[in-house]
N, CA, C and O atoms as a GROMACS GRO file, in nm:
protein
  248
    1UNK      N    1   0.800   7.251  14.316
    1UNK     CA    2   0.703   7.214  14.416
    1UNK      C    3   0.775   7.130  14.523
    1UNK      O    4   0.785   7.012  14.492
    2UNK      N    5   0.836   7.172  14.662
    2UNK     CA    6   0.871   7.082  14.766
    2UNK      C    7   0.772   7.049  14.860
    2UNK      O    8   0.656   7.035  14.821
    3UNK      N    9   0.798   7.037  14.959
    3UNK     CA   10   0.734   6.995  15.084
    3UNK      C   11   0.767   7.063  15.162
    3UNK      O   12   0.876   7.079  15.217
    4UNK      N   13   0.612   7.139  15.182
    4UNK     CA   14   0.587   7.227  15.297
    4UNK      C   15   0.532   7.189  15.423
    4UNK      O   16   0.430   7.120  15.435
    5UNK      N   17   0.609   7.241  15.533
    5UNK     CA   18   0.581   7.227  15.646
    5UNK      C   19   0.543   7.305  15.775
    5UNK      O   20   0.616   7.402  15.795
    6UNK      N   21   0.447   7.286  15.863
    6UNK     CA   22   0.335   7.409  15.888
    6UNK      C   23   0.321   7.340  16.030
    6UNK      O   24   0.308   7.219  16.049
    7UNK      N   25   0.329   7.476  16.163
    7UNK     CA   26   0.346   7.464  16.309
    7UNK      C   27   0.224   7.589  16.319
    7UNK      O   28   0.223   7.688  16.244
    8UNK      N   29   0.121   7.561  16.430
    8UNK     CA   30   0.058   7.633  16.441
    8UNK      C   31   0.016   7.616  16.571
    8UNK      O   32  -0.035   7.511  16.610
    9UNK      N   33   0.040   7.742  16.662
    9UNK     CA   34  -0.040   7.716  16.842
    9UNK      C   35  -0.145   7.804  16.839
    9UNK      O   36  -0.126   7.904  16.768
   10UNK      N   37  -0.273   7.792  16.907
   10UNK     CA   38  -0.360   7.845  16.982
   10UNK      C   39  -0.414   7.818  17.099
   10UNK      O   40  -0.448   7.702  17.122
   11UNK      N   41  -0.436   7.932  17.210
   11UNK     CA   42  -0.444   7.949  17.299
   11UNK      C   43  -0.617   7.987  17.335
   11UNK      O   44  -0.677   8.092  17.311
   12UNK      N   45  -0.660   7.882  17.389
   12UNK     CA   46  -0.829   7.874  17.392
   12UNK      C   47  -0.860   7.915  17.542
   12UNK      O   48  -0.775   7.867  17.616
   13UNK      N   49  -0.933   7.972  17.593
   13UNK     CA   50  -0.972   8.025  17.720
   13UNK      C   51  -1.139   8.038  17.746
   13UNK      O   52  -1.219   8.107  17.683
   14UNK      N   53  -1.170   7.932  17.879
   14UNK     CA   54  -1.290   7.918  17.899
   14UNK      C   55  -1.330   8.004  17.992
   14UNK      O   56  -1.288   8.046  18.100
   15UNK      N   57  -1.477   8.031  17.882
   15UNK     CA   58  -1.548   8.138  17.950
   15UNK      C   59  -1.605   8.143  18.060
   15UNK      O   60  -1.651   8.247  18.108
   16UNK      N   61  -1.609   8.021  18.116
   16UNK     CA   62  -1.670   7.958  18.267
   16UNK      C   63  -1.614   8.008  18.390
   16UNK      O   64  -1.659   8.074  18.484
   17UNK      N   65  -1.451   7.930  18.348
   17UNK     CA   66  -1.356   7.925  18.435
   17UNK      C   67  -1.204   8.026  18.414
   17UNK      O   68  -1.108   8.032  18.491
   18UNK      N   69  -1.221   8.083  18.309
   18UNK     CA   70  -1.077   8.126  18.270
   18UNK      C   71  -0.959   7.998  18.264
   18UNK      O   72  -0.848   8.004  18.211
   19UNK      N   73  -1.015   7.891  18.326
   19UNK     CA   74  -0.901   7.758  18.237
   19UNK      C   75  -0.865   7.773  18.088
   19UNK      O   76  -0.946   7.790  17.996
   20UNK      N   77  -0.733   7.765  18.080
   20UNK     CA   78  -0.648   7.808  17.917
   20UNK      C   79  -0.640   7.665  17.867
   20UNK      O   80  -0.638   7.581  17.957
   21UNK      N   81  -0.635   7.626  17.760
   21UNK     CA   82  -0.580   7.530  17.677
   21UNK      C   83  -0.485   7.556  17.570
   21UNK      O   84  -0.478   7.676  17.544
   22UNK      N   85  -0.426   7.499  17.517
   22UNK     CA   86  -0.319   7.469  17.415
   22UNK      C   87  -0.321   7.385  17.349
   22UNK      O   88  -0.294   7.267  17.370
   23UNK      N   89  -0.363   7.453  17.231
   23UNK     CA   90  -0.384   7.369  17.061
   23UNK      C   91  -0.244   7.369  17.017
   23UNK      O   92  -0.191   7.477  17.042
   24UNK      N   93  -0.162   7.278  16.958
   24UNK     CA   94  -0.079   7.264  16.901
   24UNK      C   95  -0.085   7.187  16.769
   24UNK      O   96  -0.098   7.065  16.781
   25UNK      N   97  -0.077   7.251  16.613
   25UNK     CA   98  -0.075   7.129  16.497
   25UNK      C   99   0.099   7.174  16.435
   25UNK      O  100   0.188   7.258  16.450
   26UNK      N  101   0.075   7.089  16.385
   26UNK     CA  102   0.219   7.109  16.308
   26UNK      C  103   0.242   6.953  16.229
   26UNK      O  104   0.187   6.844  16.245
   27UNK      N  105   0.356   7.000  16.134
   27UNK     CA  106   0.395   6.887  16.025
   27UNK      C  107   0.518   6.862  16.032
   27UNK      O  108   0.573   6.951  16.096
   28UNK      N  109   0.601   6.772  15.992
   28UNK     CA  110   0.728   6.758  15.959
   28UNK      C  111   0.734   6.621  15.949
   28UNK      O  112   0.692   6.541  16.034
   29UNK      N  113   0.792   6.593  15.837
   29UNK     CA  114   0.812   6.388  15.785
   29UNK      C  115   0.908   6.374  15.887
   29UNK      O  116   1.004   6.352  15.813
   30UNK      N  117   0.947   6.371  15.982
   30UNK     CA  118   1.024   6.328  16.028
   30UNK      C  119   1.023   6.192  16.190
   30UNK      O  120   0.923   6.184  16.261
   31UNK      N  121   1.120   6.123  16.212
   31UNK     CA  122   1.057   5.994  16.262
   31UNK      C  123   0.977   6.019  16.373
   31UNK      O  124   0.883   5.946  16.403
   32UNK      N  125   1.017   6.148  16.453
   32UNK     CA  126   0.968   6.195  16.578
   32UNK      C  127   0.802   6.235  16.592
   32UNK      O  128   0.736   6.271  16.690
   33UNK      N  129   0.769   6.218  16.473
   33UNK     CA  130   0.593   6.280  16.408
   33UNK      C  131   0.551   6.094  16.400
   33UNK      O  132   0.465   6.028  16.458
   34UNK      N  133   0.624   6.070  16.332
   34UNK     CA  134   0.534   5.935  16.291
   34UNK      C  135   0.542   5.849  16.418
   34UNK      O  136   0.442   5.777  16.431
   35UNK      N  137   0.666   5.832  16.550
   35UNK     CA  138   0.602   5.792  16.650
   35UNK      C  139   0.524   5.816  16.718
   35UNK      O  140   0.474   5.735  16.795
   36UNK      N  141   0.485   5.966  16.703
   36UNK     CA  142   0.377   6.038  16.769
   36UNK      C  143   0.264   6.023  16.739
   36UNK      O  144   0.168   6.019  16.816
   37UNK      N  145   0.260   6.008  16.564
   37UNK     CA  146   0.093   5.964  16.513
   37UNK      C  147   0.070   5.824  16.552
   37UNK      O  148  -0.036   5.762  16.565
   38UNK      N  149   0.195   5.787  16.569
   38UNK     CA  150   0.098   5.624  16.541
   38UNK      C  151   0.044   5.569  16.714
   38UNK      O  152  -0.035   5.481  16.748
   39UNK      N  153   0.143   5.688  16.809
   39UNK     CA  154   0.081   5.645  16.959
   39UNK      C  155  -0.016   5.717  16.924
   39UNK      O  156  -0.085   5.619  16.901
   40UNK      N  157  -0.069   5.784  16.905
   40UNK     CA  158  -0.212   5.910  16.924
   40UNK      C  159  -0.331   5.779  16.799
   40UNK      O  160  -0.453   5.774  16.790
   41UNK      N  161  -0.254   5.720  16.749
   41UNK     CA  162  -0.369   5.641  16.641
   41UNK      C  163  -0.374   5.543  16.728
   41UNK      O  164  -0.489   5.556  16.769
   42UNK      N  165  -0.334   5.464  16.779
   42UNK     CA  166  -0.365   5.359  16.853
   42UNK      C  167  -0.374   5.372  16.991
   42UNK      O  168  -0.349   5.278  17.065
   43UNK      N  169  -0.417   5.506  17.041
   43UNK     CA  170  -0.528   5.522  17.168
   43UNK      C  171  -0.384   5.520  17.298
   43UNK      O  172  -0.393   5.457  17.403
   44UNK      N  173  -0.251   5.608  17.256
   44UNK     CA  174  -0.179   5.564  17.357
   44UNK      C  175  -0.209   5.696  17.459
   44UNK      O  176  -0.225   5.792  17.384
   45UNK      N  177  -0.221   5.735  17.588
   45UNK     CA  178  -0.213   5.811  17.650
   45UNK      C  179  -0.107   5.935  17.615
   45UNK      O  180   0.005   5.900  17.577
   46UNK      N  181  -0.132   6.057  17.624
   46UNK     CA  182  -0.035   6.191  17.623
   46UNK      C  183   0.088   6.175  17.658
   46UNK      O  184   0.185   6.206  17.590
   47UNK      N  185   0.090   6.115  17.796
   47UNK     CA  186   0.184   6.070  17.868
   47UNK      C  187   0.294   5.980  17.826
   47UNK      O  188   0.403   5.981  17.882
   48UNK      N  189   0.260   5.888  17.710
   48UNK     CA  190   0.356   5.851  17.637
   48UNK      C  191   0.444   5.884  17.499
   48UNK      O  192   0.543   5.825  17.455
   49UNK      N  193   0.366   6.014  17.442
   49UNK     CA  194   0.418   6.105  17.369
   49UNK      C  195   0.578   6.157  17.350
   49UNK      O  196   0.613   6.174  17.466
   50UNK      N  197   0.651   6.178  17.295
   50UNK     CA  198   0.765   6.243  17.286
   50UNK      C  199   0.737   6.348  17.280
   50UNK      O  200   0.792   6.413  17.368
   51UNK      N  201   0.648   6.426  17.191
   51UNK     CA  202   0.635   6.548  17.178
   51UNK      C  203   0.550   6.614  17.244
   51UNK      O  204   0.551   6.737  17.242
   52UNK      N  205   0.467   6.546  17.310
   52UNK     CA  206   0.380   6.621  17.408
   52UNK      C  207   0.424   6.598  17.520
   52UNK      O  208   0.350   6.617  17.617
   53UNK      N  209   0.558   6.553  17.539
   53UNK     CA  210   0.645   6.561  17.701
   53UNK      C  211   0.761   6.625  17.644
   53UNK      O  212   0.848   6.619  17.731
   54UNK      N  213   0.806   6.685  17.538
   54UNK     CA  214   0.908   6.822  17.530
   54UNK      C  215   0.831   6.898  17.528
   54UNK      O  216   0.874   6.998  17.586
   55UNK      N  217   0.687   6.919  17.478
   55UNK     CA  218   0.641   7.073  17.486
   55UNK      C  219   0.591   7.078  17.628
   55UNK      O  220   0.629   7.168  17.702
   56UNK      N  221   0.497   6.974  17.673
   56UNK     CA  222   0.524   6.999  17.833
   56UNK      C  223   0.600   7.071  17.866
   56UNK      O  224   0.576   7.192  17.875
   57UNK      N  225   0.737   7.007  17.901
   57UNK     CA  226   0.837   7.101  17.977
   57UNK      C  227   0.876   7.205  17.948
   57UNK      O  228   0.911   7.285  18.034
   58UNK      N  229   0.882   7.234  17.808
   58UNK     CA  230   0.885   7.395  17.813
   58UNK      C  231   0.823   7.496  17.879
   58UNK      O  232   0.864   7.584  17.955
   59UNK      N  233   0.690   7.460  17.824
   59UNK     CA  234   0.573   7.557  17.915
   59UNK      C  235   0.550   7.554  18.043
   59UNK      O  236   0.476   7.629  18.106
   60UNK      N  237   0.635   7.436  18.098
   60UNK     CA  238   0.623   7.412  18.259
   60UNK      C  239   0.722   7.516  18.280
   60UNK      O  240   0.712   7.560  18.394
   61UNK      N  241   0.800   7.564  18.222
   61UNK     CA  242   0.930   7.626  18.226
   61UNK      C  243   0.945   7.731  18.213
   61UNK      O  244   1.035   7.799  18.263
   62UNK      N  245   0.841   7.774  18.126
   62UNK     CA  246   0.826   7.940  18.090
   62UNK      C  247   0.718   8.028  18.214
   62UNK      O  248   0.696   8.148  18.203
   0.00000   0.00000   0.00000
């Protein structure tokens, strides 16, 4: 029994506007998750994210 780890995107599209969103979950113990939970637990803006300013730029990119 190890430790499994699980990345999952979906792509949501409003029926209003055709505006897209991007669901992103995913796991991994690693330190780059736990600075991320603990800004997202204590109410820090997106904008201060690590990981939601590398996936930013990808998709700004693609």
């Amino acid at each position: 029994m190890g430790i499994h780890y699980y990345n999952s995107a979906t792509v949501f599209e409003s029926r209003e506007d055709s505006t897209k969103y991007l669901a992103i979950r995913g796991s991994e113990p690693a330190a780059n998750d736990v600075v991320s939970d603990l800004l997202r637990a204590t109410g820090w803006p997106s904008n201060f994210n690590p990981q939601f300013l590398a996936l930013k730029s990808q998709i700004e990119n693609v």
